[in-house]
C-alpha positions as a printed Julia matrix, in Angstrom:
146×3 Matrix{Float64}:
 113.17   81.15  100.47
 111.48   84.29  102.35
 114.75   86.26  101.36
 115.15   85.38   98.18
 111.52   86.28   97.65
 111.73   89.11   99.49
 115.47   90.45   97.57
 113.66   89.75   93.94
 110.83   92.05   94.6
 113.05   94.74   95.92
 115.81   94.62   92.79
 112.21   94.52   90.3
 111.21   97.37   91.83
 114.22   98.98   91.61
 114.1    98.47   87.88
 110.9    99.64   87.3
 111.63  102.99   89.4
 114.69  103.98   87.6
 112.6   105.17   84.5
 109.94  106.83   86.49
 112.83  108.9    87.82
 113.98  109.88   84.97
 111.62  112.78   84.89
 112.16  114.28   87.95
 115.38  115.57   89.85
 117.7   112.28   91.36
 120.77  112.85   93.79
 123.93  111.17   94.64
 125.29  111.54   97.91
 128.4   110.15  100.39
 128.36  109.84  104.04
 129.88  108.68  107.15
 128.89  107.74  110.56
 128.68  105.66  113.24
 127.13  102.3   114.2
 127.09  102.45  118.13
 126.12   98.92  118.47
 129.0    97.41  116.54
 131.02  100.17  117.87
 132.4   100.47  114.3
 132.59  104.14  111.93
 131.08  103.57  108.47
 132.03  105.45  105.14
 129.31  105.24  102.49
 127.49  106.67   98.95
 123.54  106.56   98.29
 120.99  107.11   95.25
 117.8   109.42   95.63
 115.79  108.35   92.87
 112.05  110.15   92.75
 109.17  107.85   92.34
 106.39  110.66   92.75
 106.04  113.87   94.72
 106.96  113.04   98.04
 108.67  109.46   97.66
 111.97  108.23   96.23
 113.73  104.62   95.81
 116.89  105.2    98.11
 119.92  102.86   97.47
 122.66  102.78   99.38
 125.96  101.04  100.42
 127.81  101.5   103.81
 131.61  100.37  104.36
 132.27   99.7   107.9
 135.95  100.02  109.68
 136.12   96.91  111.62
 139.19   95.89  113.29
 139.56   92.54  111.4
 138.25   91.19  107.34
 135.67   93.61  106.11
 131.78   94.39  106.68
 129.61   95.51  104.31
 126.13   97.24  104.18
 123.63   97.01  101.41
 120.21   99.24  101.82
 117.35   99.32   98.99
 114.66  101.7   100.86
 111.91  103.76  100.17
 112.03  107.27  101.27
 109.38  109.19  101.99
 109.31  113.54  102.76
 106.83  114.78  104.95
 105.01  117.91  102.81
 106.19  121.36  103.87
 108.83  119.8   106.36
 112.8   119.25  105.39
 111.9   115.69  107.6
 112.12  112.31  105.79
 111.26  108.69  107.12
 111.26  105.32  105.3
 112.25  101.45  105.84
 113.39   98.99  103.32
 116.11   96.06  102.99
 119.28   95.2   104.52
 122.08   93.16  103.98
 125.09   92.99  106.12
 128.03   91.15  104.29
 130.97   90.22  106.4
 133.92   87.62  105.43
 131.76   85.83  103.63
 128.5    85.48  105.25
 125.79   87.74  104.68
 122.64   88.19  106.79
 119.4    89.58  105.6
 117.27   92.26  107.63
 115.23   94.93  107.34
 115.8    98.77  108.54
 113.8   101.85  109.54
 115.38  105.22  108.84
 114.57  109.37  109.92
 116.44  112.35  108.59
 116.85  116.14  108.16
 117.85  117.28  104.67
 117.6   121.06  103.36
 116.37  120.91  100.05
 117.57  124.29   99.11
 119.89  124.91   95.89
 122.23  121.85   94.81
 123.52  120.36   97.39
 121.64  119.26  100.29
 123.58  117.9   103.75
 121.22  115.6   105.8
 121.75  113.81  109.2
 119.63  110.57  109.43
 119.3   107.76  111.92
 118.96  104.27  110.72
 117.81  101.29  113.22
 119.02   97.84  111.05
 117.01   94.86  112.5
 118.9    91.39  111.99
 119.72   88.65  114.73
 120.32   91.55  117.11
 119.7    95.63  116.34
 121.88   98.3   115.71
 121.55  101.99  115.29
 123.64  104.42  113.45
 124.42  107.75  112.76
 124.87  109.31  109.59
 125.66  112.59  108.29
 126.22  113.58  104.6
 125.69  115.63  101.38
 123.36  115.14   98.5
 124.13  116.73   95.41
 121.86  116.91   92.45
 122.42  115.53   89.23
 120.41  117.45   87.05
């Protein structure tokens, strides 16, 4: 019940963050990493959307190369950029989705991204909290849309 709470409020305020965003500058991005607790590389694409100065609604999906069926990683996270600093730290949702069975969590997240010109490569660090913890690795580039 917690969950299904808890993914409603996250998808409605997803919704209501996509117009806000519309006035300001929103990324795409793709990345890969590693999850050295699974022991698995991942492959995966993300949304910056801006909320408000300093804090954007940050989507994202994560593919991971396990040796047998498939995993998949959902994020819906709030970002937030320290003023004056190309450092960024935030927490949010996560679902892990693997031959049928998914398993809800949460995650806490710090990166590096330049935030010079159009594109904009970042290396973050995510920590996913679910029956047991993992951390990964990701590096990537953002690229704006407009």
């Amino acid at each position: 019940m917690i969950r299904r709470i808890l993914t409603t409020a996250v998808l409605l305020f997803c919704a209501a963050g996509v117009t806000r965003a519309a006035a300001q500058r929103s990324h795409f991005g793709v990345r890969g990493g590693y999850n050295f607790d699974m022991d698995d590389g991942t492959l995966g694409a993300q949304l910056s959307l801006p909320l408000g100065a300093s804090i954007e609604l940050y989507p994202s999906f994560d593919y991971y190369f396990v040796e047998t069926g498939n995993r998949l990683g959902f994020n819906g996270d709030l970002k937030f950029h320290t003023p004056g600093a190309p450092l960024y730290f935030g927490a949010g949702l996560n679902i892990l989705h693997s031959s049928g069975n998914s398993d809800t969590g949460f995650d806490l997240l710090g990166g590096f991204e330049t935030r010079y010109g159009q594109t904009h490569p970042f290396i973050e660090g995510r920590m996913l909290f679910h029956d047991n913890s993992a951390f990964q690795l990701m590096f990537g580039l953002n690229v704006t849309l407009y």
